[in-house]
N, C-alpha and C positions, 0 to 999 in steps of 0.2 A: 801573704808573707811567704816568701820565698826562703828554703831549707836545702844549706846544706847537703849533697847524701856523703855518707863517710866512707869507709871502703868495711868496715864489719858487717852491716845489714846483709847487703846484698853479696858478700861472700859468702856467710852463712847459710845465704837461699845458694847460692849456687853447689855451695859443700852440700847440700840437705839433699838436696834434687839430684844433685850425682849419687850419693849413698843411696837414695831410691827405686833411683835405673838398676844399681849392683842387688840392691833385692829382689828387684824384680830378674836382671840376670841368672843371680843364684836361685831363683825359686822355681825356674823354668829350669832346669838342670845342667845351664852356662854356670859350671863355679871355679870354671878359670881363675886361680889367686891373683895372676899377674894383671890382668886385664880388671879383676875386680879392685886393687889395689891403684893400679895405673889412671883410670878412669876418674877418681877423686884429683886427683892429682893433677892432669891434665884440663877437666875443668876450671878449677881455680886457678890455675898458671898464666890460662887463657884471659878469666877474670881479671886478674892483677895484671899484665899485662896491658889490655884494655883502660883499666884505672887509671893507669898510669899517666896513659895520655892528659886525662884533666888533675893530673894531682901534682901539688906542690913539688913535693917530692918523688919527682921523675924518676929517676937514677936509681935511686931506690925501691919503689913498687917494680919498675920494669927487670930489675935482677933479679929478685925472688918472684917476680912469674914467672923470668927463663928459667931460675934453678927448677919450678916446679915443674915444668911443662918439660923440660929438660929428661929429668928424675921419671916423670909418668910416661914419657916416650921410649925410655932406656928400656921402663919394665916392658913396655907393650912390644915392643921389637923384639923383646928375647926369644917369644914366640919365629919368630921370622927367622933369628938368627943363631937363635944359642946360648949368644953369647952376651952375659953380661957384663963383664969388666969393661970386655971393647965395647959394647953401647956406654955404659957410663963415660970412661974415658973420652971420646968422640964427644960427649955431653959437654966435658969438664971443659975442653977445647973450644967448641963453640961459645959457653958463660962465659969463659975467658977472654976471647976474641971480643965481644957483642961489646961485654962490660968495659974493657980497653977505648972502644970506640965511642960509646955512650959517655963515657968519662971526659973522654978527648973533646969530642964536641962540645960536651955541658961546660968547658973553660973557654971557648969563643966570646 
């Protein structure tokens, strides 16, 4: 008998398993907030993302993994950059763009 997988199981492993790596980060004395913060984030972006591909609702899983992986890149870059309004901002622009087009296509 063949099952379903939903997209909670195996997000929650992947949110569990990143919270893991940040404790093992922060226990080694890496307690970078942004990078500990960013790194959940960017996992599950990437997840949802990926789901995407086999789920119903395309358009929708594939936004909310850009917004996350979006959101977890801003923070990570800040290190790089400084600046986080212009990473968000540059984020907002890209969700926007992606989402425009993923829209556009999904009405062919």
């Amino acid at each position: 008998m063949s099952r379903k997988v939903g997209y909670g199981g195996y997000a929650l492993a992947v949110l569990l398993v990143s919270i893991g790596i940040d404790g093992i980060l922060f226990s080694t004395g890496y307690g970078e907030p942004l990078i500990l913060v960013s790194l959940p984030l960017i996992t599950l972006g990437f997840y949802t993302v990926f789901f995407s591909i086999h789920a119903a609702d395309f358009e929708y899983y594939l936004i909310w993994g850009l917004v996350m992986c979006c959101i977890g890149f801003s923070l990570f870059l800040t290190l790089l950059t400084g600046n986080l309004p212009l990473n968000l901002s540059i984020s907002l622009i890209i969700i926007v763009v992606v989402g425009v087009l993923v829209s556009r296509i999904g009405r062919r």
